[in-house]
C-alpha positions in Angstrom: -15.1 25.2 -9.9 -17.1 23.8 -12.8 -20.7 21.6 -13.0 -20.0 18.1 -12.6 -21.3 16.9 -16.0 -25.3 17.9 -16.0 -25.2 17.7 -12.1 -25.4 20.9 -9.9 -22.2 19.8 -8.3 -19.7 22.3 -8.2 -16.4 20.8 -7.8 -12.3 21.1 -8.3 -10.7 20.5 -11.3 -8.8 18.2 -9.4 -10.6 15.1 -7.3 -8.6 14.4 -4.5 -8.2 10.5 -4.3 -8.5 8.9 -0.8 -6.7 5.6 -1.3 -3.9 6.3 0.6 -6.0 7.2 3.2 -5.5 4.7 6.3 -2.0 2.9 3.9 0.4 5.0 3.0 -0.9 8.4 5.2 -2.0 8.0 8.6 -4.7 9.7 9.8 -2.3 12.7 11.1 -0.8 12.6 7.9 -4.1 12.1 6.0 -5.3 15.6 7.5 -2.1 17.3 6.5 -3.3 16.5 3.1 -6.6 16.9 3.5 -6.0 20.6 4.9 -3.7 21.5 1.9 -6.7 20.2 -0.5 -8.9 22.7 1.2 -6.5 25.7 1.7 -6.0 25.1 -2.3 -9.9 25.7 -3.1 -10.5 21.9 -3.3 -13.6 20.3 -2.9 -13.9 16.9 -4.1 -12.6 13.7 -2.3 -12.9 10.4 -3.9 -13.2 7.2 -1.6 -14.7 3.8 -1.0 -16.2 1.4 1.3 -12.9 -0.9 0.5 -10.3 1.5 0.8 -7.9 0.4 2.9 -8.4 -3.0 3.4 -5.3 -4.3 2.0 -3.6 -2.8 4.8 -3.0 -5.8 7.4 -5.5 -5.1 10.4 -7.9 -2.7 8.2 -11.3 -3.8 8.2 -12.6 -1.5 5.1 -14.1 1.6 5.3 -11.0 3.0 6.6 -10.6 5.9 4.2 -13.5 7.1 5.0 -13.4 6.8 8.6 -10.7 9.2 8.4 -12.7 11.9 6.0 -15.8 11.2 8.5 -13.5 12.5 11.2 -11.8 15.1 9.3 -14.9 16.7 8.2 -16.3 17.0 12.0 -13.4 18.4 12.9 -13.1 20.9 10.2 -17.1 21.4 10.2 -16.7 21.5 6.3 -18.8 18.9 5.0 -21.6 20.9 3.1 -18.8 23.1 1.5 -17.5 19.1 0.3 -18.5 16.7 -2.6 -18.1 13.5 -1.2 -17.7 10.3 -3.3 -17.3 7.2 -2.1 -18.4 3.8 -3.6 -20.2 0.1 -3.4 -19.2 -3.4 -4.6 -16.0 -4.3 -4.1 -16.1 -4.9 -0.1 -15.7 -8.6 0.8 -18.6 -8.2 3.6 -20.7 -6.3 0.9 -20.1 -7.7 -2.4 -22.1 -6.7 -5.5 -24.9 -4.7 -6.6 -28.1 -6.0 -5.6 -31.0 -3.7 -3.3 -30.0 -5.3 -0.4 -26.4 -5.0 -0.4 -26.5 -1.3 -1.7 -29.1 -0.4 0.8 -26.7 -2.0 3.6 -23.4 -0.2 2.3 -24.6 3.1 1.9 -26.3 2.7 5.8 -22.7 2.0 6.7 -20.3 4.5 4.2 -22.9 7.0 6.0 -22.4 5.8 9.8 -18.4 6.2 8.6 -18.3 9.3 6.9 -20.5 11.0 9.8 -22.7 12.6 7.5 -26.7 11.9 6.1 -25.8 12.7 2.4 -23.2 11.1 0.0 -23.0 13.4 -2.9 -21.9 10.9 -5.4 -22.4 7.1 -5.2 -20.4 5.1 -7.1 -21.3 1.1 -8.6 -17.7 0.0 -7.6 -18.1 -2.4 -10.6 -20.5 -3.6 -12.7 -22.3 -6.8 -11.2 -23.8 -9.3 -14.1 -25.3 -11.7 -11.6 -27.9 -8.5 -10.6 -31.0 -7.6 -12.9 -29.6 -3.6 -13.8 -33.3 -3.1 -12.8 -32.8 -4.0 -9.4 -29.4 -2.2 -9.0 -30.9 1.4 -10.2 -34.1 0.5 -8.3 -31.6 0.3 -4.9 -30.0 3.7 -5.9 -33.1 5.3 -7.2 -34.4 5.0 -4.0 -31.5 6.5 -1.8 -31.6 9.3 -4.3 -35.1 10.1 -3.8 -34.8 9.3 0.0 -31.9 12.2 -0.3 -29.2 10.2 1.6 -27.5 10.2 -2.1 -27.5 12.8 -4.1 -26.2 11.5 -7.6 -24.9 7.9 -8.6 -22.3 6.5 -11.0 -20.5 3.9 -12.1 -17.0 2.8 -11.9 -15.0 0.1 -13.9 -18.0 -0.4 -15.8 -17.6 -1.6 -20.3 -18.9 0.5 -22.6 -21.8 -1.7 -23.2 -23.0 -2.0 -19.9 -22.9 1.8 -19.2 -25.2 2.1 -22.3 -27.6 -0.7 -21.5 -27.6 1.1 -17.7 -28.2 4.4 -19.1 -30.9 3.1 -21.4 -32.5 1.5 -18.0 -32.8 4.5 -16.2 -34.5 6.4 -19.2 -36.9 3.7 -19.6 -37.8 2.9 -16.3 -37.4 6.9 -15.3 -34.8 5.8 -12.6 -31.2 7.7 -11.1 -28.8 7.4 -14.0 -25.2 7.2 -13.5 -24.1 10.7 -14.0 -20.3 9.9 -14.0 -17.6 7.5 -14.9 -14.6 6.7 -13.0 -12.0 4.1 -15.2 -8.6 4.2 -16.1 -7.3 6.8 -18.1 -3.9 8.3 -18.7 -1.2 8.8 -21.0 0.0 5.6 -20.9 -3.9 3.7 -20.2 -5.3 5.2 -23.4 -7.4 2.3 -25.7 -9.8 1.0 -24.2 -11.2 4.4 -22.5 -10.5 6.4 -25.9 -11.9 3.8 -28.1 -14.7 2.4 -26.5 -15.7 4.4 -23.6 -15.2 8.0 -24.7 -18.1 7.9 -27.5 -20.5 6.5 -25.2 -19.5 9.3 -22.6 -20.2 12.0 -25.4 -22.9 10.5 -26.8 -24.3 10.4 -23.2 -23.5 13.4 -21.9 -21.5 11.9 -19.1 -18.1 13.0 -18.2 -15.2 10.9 -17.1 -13.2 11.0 -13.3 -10.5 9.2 -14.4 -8.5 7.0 -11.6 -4.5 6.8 -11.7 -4.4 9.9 -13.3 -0.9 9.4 -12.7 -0.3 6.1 -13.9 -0.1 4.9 -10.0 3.0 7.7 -9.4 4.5 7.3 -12.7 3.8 10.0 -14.4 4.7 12.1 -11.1 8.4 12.4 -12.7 10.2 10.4 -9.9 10.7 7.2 -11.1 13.6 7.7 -13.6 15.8 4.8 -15.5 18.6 3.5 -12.8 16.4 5.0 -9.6 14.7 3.0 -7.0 11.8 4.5 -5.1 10.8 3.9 -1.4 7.1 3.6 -1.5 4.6 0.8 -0.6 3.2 1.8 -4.4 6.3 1.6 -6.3 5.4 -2.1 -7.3 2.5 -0.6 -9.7 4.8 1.2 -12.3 6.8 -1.7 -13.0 4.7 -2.0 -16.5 5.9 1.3 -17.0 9.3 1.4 -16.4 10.2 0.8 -20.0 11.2 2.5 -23.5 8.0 4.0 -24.2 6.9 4.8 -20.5 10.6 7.4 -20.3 9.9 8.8 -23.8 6.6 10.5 -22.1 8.6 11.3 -19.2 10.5 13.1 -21.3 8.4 14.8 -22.9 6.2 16.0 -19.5 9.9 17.5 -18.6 10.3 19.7 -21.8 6.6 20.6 -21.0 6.6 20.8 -17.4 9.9 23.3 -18.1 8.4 25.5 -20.9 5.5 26.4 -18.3 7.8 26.6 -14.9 5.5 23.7 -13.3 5.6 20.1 -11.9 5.7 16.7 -14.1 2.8 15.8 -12.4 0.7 19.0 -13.4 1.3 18.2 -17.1 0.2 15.3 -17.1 -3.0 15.8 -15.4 -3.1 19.1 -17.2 -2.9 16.5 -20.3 -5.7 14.4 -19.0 -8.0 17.5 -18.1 -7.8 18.6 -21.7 -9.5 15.5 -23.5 -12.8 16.1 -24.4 -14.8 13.7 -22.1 -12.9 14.5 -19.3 -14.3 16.7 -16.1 -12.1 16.1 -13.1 -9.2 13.4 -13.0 -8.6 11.9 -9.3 -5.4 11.9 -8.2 -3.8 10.8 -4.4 -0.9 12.3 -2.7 0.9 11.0 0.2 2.1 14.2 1.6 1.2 18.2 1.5 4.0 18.8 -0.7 2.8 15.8 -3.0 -0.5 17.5 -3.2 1.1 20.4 -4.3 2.7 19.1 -7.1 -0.5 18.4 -8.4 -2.9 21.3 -8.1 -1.0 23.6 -10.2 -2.6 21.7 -13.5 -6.0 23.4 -12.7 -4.6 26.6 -13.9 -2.1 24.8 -16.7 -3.1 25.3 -20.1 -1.4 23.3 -22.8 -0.7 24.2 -26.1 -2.0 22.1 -28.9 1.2 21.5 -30.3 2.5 20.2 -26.7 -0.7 18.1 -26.6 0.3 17.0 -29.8 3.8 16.3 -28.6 2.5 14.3 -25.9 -0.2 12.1 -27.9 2.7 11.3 -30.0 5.0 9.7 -27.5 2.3 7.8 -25.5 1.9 6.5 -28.3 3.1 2.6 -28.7 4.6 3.5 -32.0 5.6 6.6 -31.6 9.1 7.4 -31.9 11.0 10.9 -31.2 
């Protein structure tokens, strides 16, 4: 367990995502995974008001309906950091005080509980005054039904001109920042977002730590995966995408571990990083992953692995 950027949070080195949640686990299946997180020491569960509303005859909120129920019947909830996340629901769009006030009434009715520990701006909305959106979560944070907020899919300007909000004004500031970042979704995070986050002092939850499954090792040149997310590597089934793969499997090798460890073992390792999420649709999915917590790379197999993610790299 280590602080969640300057946060008391204690929590995993590995944030459990809850996407899947309600799509590709059922709720049986969804507490087999849930229960392996646990058993493994983990602590952090990443959802949203949204998640899984693709799903035909989901509503929204579905993920966390499940974690609401799973944390009654577990009677875990204080010994869990909950994130979950406003913005992106049709029936709630935005980030204005009324809409924020009205999600976080209903993520809370869902998830069974009087506290989220981490709030998340789903994404940054430039039709509200930044003003009025910290105003909203300033309040739930003094009113303790939130303890921390933060922002997701946010630029790197508009986390700075937030930041510099909630000093001014003395309001919540976003203590976190969930984007994309992996070895093969490197630029825009590395270039623009990660000096702001040091500059900041505000660590990074990557999502798709895994490159949607990619970087899990199973989708190989000539194979075709059964999975309702196998559509979302298709950008990375090519030249450079294998050349990592390859890589990760001399890696994963050297240290007796998974694909999947390395790479998120890779992704815990950059400096503005603190926990990267990552989903898993089974137990034994999930245990491909948490071995990274432990993992330790060398800098030359960091190296190694910079160098083939590269878009120019060749090896």
């Amino acid at each position: 367990m280590a602080k969640l950027g300057n946060t008391d949070l204690d929590v995993f080195g590995l944030c459990l995502g809850g996407n899947v949640f309600g799509w590709s686990a059922d709720e049986d299946e969804s507490f087999a995974i849930l229960d392996a997180y646990a058993a493994a020491g983990g602590n952090f569960i990443d959802t949203a008001d949204v998640y899984s509303l693709w799903v035909p005859g989901n509503c929204g909120g579905d993920s966390e309906r499940i974690i609401g129920r799973w944390l009654k019947a577990r009677g875990n909830r204080d010994a869990m950091v909950i994130a979950t996340k406003v913005a992106k629901l049709p029936s709630r769009p935005g980030l204005s005080a009324a809409n924020i006030r009205a999600a976080a009434e209903e993520s809370l009715q869902r998830l069974g509980t009087d506290y989220i520990d981490l709030y998340y701006a789903h994404q940054d909305d430039p039709g509200t005054p930044i003003e009025e959106t910290l105003g909203a979560f300033d309040a739930l944070v003094r009113e303790g039904k939130v303890r921390y907020i933060a922002a997701s899919n946010f630029t790197a300007p508009r986390l700075t001109e937030s930041l510099a909000v909630s000093d001014r004004e003395g309001l919540a500031r976003y203590c976190a920042l969930q984007n994309h970042y992996n070895l093969l979704e490197r630029a825009e995070y590395e270039r623009d977002l990660a000096p702001v986050l040091e500059r900041e002092g505000v660590p990074g939850v990557p999502f798709y730590g895994l490159a949607r499954g990619f970087l899990a090792g199973k989708y190989r040149p000539g194979v075709e995966v059964d999975s309702v997310r196998a559509g979302g590597v298709a950008p990375y089934r090519n030249e450079r995408g294998y050349r990592v793969l390859g890589v990760l499997d001399h890696v994963a090798a050297a240290h007796n571990t998974t694909v999947a460890a390395v790479a998120l073992a890779w992704l815990a390792a950059q400096p503005t990083v603190a926990a990267p999420i990552a989903s898993a649709r089974t137990p034994q999915q999930l245990l491909e992953l948490v071995p990274f917590t432990d993992l330790k790379l060398s800098s030359d197999e960091l190296s190694a692995l910079n160098a083939a993610s590269q878009n120019t790299a060749s090896v």
